[in-house]
C-alpha positions in Angstrom: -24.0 41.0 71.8 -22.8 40.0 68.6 -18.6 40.3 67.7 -17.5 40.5 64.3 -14.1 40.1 63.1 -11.7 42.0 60.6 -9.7 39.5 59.5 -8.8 35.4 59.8 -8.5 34.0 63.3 -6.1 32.1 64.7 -7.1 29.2 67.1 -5.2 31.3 69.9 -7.0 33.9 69.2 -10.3 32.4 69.2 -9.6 30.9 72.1 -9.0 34.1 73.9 -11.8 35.2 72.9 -14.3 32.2 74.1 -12.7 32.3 77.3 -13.6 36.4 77.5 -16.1 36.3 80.6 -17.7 39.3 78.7 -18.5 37.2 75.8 -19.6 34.2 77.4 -22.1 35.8 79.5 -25.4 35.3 77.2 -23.3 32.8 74.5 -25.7 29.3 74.7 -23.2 27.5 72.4 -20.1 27.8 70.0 -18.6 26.0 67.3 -15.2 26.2 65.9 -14.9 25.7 61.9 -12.4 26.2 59.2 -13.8 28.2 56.5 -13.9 26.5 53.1 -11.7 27.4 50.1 -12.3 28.2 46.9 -14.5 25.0 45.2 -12.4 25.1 42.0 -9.1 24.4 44.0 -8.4 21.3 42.2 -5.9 19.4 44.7 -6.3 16.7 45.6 -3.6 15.7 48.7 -3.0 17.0 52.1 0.4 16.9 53.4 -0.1 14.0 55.6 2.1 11.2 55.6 -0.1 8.1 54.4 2.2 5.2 54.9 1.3 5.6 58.6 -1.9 3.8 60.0 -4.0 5.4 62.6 -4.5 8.8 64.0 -2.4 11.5 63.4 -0.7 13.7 66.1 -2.1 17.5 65.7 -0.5 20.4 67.4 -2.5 23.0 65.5 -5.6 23.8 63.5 -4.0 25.1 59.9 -6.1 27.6 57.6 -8.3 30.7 58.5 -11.0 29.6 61.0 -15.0 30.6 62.0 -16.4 31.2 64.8 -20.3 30.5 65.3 -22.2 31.3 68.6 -25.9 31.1 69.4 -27.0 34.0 71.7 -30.3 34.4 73.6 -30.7 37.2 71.2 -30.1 35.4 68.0 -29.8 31.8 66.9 -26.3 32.0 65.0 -23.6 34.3 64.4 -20.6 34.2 62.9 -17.2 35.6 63.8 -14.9 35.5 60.5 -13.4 38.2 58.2 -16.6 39.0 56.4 -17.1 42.4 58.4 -15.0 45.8 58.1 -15.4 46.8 60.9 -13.5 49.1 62.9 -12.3 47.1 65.8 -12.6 48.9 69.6 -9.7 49.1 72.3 -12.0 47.3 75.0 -11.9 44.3 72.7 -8.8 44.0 70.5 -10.2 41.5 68.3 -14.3 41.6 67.7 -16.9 44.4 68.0 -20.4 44.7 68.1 -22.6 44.9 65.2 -26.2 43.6 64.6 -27.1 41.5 61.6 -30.0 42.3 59.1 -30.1 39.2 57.8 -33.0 37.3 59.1 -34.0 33.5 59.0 -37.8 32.3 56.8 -40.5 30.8 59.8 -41.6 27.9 58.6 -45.5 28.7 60.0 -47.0 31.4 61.7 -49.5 30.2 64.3 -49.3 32.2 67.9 -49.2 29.6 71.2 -51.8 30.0 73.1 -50.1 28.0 76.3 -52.1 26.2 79.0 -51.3 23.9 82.0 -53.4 21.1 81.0 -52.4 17.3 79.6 -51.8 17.4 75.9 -54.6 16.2 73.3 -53.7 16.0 69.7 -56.1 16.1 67.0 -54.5 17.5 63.6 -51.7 14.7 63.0 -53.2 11.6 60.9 -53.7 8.2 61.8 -50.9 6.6 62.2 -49.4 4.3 59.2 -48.2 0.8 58.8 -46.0 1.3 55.9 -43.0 1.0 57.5 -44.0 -2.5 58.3 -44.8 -3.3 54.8 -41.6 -2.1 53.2 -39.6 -4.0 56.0 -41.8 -7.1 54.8 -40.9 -6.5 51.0 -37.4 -5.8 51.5 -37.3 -9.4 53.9 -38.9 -11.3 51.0 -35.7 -10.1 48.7 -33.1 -10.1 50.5 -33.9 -13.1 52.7 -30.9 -16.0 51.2 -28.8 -13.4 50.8 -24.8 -13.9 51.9 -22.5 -10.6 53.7 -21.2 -10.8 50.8 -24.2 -10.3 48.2 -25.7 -7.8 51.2 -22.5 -5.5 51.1 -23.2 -5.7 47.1 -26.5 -4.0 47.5 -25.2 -0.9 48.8 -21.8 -1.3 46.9 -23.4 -2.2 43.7 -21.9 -2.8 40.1 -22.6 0.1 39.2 -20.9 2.0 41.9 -18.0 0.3 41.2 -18.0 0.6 37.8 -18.2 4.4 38.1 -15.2 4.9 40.4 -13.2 2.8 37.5 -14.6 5.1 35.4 -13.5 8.3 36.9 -10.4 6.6 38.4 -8.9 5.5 35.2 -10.2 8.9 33.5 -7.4 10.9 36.3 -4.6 8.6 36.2 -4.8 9.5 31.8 -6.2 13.1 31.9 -4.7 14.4 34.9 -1.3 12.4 35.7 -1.0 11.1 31.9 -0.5 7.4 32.5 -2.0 6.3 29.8 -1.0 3.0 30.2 -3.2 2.3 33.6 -5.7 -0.1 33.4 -8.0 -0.8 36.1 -10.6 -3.7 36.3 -14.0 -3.5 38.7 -12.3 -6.7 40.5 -9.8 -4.9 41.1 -11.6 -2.1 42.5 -13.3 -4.8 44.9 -9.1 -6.5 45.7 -8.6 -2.6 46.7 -11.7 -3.2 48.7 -11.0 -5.7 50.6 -7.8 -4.7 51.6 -9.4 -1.5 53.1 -11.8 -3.7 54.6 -8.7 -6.1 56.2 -7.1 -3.3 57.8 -9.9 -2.6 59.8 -9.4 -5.4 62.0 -5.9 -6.5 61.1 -3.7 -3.5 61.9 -0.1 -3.2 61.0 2.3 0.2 61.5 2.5 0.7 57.9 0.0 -0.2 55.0 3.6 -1.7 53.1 4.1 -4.4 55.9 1.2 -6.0 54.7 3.4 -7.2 51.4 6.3 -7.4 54.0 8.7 -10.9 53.1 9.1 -10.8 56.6 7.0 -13.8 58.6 6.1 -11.8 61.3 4.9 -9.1 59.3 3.2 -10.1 55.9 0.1 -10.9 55.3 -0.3 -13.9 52.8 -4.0 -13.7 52.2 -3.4 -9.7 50.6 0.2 -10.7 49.0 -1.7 -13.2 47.0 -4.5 -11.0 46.0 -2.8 -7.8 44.2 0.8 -6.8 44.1 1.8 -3.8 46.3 2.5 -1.8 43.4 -0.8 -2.2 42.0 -2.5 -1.6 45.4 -0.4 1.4 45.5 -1.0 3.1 42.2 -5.0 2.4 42.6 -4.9 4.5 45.4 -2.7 7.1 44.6 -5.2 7.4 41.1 -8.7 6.9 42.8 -11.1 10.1 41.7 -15.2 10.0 42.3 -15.9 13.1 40.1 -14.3 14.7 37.1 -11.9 18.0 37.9 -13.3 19.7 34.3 -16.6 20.0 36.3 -15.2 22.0 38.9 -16.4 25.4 37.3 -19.7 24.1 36.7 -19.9 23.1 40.2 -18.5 25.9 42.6 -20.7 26.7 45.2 -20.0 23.3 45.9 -18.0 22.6 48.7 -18.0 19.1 48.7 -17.5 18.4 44.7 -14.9 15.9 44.8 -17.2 13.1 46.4 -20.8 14.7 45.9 -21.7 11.7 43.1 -20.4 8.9 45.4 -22.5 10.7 48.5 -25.8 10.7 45.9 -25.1 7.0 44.9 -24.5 5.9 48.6 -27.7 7.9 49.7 -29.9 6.3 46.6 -28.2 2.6 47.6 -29.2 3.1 51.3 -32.8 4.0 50.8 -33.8 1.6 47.8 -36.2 -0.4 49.6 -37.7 2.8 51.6 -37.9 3.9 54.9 -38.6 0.8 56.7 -38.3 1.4 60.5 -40.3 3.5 62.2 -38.4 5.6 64.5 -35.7 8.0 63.4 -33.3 10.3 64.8 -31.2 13.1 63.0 -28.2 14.1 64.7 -24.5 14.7 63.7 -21.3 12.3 63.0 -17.5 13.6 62.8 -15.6 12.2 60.6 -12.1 12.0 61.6 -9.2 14.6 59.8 -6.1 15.9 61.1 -4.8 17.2 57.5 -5.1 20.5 56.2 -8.7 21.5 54.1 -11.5 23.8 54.3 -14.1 21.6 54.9 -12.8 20.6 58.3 -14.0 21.8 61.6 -13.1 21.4 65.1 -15.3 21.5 67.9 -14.6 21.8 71.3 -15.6 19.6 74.2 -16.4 16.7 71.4 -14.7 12.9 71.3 -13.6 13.6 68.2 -12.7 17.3 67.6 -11.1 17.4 64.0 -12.8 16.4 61.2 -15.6 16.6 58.6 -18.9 16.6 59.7 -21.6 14.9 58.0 -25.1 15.1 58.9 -27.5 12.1 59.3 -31.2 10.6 59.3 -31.0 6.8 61.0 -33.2 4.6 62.4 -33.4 3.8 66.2 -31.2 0.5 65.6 -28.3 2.2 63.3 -29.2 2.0 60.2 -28.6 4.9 58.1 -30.9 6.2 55.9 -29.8 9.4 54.6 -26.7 11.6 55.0 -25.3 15.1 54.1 -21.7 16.8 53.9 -21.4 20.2 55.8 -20.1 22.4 53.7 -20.2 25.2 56.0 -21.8 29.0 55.2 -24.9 28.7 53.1 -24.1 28.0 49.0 -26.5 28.1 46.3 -26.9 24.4 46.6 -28.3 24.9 50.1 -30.0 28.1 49.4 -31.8 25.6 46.9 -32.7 23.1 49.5 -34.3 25.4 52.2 -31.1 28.0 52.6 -33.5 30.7 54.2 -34.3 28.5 56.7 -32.0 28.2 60.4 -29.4 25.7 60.3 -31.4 23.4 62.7 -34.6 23.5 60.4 -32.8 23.2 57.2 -31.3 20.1 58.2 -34.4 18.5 59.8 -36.5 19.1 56.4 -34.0 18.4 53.6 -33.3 15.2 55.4 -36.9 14.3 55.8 -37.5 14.6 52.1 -36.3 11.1 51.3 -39.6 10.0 53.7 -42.5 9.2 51.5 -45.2 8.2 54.2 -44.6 10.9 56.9 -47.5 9.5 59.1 -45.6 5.6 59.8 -42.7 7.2 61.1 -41.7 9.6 64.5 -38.2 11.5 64.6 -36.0 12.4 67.1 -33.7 15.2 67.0 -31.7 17.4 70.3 -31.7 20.6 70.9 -29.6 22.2 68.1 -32.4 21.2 66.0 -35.5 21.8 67.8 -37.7 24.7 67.9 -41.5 25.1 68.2 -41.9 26.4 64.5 -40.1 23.3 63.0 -42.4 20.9 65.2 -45.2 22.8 63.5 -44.1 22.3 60.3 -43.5 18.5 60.9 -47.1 18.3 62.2 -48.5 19.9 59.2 -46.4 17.1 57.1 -47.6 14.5 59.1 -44.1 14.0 60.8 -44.6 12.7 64.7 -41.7 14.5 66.1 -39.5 15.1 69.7 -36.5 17.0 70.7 -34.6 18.3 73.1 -35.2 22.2 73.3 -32.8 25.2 74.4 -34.1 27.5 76.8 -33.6 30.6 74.3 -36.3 29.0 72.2 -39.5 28.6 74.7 -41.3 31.0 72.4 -42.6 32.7 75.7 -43.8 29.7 77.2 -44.9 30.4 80.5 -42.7 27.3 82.3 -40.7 27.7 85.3 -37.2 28.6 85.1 -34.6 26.0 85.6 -33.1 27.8 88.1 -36.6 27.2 90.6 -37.2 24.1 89.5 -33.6 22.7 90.2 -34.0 23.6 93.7 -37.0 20.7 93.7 -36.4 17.2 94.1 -35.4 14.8 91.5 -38.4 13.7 89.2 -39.9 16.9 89.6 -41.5 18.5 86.0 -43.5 21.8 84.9 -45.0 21.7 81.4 -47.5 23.6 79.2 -49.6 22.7 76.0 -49.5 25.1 73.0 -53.8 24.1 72.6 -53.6 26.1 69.3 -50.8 24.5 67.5 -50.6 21.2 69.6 -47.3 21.0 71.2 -46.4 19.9 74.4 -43.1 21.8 76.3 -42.2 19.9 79.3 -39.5 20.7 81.8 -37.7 17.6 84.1 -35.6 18.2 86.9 -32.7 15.2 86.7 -29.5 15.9 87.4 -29.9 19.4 85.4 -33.1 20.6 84.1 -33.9 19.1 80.6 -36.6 21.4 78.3 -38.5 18.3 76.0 -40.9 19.3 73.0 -43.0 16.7 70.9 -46.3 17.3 68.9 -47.6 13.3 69.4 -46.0 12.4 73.3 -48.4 12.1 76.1 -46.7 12.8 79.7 -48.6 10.1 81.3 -48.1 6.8 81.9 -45.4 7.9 84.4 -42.1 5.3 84.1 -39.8 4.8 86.9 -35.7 5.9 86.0 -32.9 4.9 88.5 -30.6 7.4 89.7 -27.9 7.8 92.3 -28.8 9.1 95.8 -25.5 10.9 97.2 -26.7 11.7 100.5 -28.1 8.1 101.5 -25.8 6.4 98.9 -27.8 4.5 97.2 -29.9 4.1 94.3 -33.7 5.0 93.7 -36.5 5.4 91.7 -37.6 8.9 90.6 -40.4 9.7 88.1 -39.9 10.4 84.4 -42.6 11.4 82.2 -43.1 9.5 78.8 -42.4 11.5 76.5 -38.6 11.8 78.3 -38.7 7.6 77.9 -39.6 7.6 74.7 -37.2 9.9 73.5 -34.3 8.2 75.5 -34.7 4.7 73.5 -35.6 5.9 70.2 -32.5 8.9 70.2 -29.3 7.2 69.8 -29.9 5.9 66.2 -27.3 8.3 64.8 -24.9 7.3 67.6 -25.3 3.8 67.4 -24.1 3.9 63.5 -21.2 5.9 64.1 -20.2 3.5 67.1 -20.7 0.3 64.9 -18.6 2.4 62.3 -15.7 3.1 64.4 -15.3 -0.6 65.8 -13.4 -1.9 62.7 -13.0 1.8 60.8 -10.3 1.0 58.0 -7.2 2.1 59.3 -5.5 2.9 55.9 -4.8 6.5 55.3 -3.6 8.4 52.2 -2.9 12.3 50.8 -6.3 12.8 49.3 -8.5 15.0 51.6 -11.7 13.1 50.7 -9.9 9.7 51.5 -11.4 9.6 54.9 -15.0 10.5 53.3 -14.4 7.3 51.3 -13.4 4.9 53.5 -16.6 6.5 56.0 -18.8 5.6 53.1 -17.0 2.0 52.9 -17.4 1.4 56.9 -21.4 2.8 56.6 -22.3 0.5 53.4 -20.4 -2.6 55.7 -22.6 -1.8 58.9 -26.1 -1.0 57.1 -25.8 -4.8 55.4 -24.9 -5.9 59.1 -28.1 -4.3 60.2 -30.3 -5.7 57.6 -29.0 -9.4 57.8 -29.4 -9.3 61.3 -32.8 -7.7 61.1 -34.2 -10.5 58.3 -32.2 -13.6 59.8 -32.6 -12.7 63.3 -29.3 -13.5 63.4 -27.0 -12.3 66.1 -23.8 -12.7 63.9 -21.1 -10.1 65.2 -20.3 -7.4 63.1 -16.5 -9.0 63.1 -17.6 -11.8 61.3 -19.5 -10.3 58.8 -17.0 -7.7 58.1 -14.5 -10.5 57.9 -16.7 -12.3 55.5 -17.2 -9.9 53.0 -13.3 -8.9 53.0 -12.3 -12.5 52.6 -14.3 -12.9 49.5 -12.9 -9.8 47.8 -9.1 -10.5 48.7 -10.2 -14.0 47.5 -10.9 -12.4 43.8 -7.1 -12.6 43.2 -6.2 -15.0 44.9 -3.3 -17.2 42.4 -2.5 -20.9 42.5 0.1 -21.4 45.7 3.9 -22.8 44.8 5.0 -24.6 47.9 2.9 -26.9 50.8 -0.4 -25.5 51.5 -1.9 -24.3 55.0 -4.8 -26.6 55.0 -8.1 -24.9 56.4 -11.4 -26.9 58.3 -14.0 -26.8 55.9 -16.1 -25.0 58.2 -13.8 -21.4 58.2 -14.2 -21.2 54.3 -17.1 -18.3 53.9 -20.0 -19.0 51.6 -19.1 -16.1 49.5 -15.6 -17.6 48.6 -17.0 -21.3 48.2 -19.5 -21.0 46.1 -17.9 -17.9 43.9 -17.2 -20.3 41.3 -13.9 -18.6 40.3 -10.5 -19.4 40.5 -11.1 -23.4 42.2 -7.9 -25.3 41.3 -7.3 -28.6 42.0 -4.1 -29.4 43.6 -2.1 -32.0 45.0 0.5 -32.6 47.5 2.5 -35.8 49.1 0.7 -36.7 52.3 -2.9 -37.5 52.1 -5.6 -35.9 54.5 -9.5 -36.9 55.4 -11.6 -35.6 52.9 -13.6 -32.9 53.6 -16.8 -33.8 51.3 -20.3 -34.4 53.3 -20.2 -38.2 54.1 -17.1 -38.9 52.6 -14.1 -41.2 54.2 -11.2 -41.5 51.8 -8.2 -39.7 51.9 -6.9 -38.3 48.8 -3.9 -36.0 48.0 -5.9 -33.4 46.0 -7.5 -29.9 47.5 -9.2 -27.1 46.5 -6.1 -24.4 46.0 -8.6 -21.4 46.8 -10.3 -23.0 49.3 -7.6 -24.6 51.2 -9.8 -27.9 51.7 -9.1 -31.1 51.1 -11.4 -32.8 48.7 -11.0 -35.7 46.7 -12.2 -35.7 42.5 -15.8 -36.8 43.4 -16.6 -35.0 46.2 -14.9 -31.2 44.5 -17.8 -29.7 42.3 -20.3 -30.7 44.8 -18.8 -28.9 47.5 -18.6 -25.5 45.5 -22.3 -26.0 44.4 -25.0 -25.0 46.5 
């Protein structure tokens, strides 16, 4: 049954009706979202307060929410004000209408299902050029700093174009047209974002605080507060007089920095072989159309943002979810289901479809989008809703979960070559792939209740397989969220920003460790890159210096050859020059490191 509504819900009220027994009786799944406004509504801030790090505390969901439901008898629906219809006493809020509006198949090739173990013959051989690329990128990028790593995804130009449009707002839209704005000191602004992802104070001010127990010298000396401030009250991505041009676009504000990041993130190809497309939530508690909240998630408020990584993190490709379907998506596959549309627009970054296999769960998967994939060349596996066995002939998860643990039914499609496989574990899990095999068997370890301890049941391969190669998506957005900047401000595409800040900083983790086999933590290299920005700045010191081991300075701020002063104090110190003994009174004033007049170029040159 499918409920439409008059009017805008509240979340009370959609509440209510989620918990309706009636409702929930053939409902597979249901997402909450806030419908988006009007694209050529120019503001910029939120009524947050910004000067407070953190999370915010949120009491309610503001704005007119959506409600979307997949039913056994169709795979979305929609519950928002885009129906008059009258509305029936039984139900005070929804009634029941049927949609005409139907989804494009991606092929039309009838199953012809069997009981028999799967042979494919119509994918090609599989390619090595995942290999090759990871090779070509190693050769480039193999003496390469944090710092210089970071710099590939957060290139010149990038930052040259948010100075661009930055300094274009503060003069067209807020009329300062006395702001200047440098690309160093886009990458100061940087690094203090970067900073406050591991060094977290109550308020973004205390960082310039006079107070010792509060202020932070190493950001005091690289940009005044006021300057800090202003950059971040100005900083723009796109220009508001293309806001008419652009209004079926939801995400406007940030949709050049998104096509940058994606272009920076893919430059040296695809180059691992397993992916996985799944979903991230960017974290929002203020007030704008774009957010969503879904129930039963770890993070429930915030923007969600679609995503094609590889198995270990890395992120090749992602999207903003702008909600209903916009001209931008009906140009990108909009006829197709949600679940496809996202699969194949994400996939079209992928220039040799036969080196790589992707993973995907169940909101995603469906017989006629492994179909299509096969036809591409894609080698492909997900998780599979029981609404979408395409009459597949398996048992029921209700007989099979009153087998043992290990148990498994599964039938192969022998005219379009996929494999549906059904596991008894703890519940019933429904697997599809057009390349797995079910055999060799593998051994998983589980909990016995009744004897109380643990043993081995059997789990096919495909279930193995899909297991280690899934969590790509979630392993970014775990690394992201370790040292997330902390920083918030008015502007509701602030958090957007800073995401694509935390995802540039963990990709050139990934990469260094995968070409240095290096097992650096992501701490450290965070640390290193924030150092050398908040270094860019940095002034000659009045007073007695903190002297720092040679051995703490990063490579990026050694050998930046900017800003190395030679000072001098009264009390001399050992030398910190390879080989050298005296003990002069001069230092590097950057650097904090005591060197004397021979030994101070060759210790910045490499």
């Amino acid at each position: 049954m499918d409920y439409y509504n008059t009017r805008a819900l509240t979340l009370a009220e959609i509440e209510d009706i989620i918990n309706d027994p009636n409702f929930m009786e053939d409902v597979e799944s249901a997402d909450i979202v806030v419908l988006p406004p009007e694209t050529d509504y120019l503001t910029d801030e939120d009524e947050a307060d910004d000067d407070i790090l953190g999370i915010a505390e949120v009491n309610d969901v503001p704005g007119e929410l959506e409600l979307q439901y997949t039913t056994s008898q169709s795979e979305r629906v929609e519950v928002n004000d885009s129906n008059n219809t009258e509305i029936p006493a039984s139900h005070p809020k929804c009634t029941s209408t049927k949609s005409n509006k139907r989804k494009r198949i991606l092929t039309d090739v009838s199953p012809t299902w069997r009981k028999v173990h799967p042979s494919y013959t119509k994918l090609p051989t599989e390619g090595k050029g995942a290999t090759v690329r990871f090779e070509n990128m190693k050769t480039k990028l193999i003496e390469k700093t944090p710092c210089e790593l970071f710099e590939t995804m957060f290139t010149d130009d990038v930052i040259d174009y948010i100075t661009k449009e930055t300094v274009r707002y503060a003069s067209a839209v807020k009329n300062d047209t006395k702001f200047t704005l440098s690309s160093e000191d886009i990458k100061a602004f940087l690094g203090v974002l970067l900073f406050s992802g591991y060094h977290k104070l109550p308020s973004e001010r205390h960082y310039w605080s006079e107070q010792e127990d509060l202020g932070v010298n190493i950001v005091k000396n690289c940009m005044s507060r006021n300057k800090y401030l202003k950059i971040k009250s100005y900083i723009h991505f796109n220009d508001n007089d293309q806001a008419n041009v652009n209004k079926s676009d939801k995400g406007f504000k940030v949709r050049p920095l998104i096509i940058q990041m994606n272009e920076k993130f893919q430059q040296w190809g695809i180059f691992v072989k397993e992916l996985s497309i799944d979903e991230m939530i960017v974290k929002y508690f203020g007030k704008h159309g774009l957010k969503q909240f879904i129930r039963g998630k770890p993070i429930r408020f915030g923007y969600k943002l679609w995503a094609l990584c590889s198995s270990n993190g890395y992120c090749f490709q992602f999207d903003l979810y702008c909600g209903a379907e916009t001209s931008t998506n009906v140009a990108r596959n909009g006829d197709l289901a949600l679940g496809s549309r996202v699969v194949v627009n994400l996939l079209d970054c992928v220039e040799d479809a036969s080196s790589h296999c992707v993973y995907f769960d169940n909101l995603f998967t469906s017989r006629d989008l492994l179909l299509y994939l096969q036809q591409k060349g894609f080698r492909a596996t997900g998780t599979l809703r029981e609404n979408r066995l395409a009459k597949c002939p398996i048992k029921d998860s209700k007989s099979l979960g009153k087998e043992s643990r290990g148990v498994f039914d599964y039938r192969f499609d022998s005219s379009g070559e996929i494999l549906f496989l059904k596991w008894n574990d703890n519940k019933c899990v429904t697997i599809a792939t057009n390349h797995e095999t079910i055999e060799p068997l593998h051994q998983a370890a589980r909990w016995d209740r009744k004897n109380k301890e643990k043993k081995q049941i059997p789990q096919p391969r495909v279930l193995k397989q899909y297991n280690i190669h899934m969590s790509g998506v979630d392993q970014h957005d775990w690394n992201v969220g370790k040292y997330a900047v902390q920083i918030r401000a008015k502007k509701w595409y602030w958090a957007l920003f800073t995401r694509m800040i935390d995802m540039a900083v963990v990709n050139s983790w990934i990469i260094y460790k995968m070409i240095n086999k290096s097992s650096m933590p992501l701490l450290t290299f965070r640390r290193a890159i924030a150092v050398t920005y908040l270094k860019l700045g940095v002034k000659p010191a009045l007073g007695r210096p903190i002297m720092s081991s040679a051995s703490k300075i990063f490579d990026d701020v050694r050998y930046d050859s900017k800003s190395h002063f030679m000072g001098t104090r009264d009390k001399q110190r050992r030398c910190q020059g390879d080989n050298c003994k005296s003990k002069p009174l001069t230092f590097c004033v950057k650097c904090q490191v005591t060197l004397c007049k021979q030994c101070f170029v060759p210790y910045h040159s490499k």
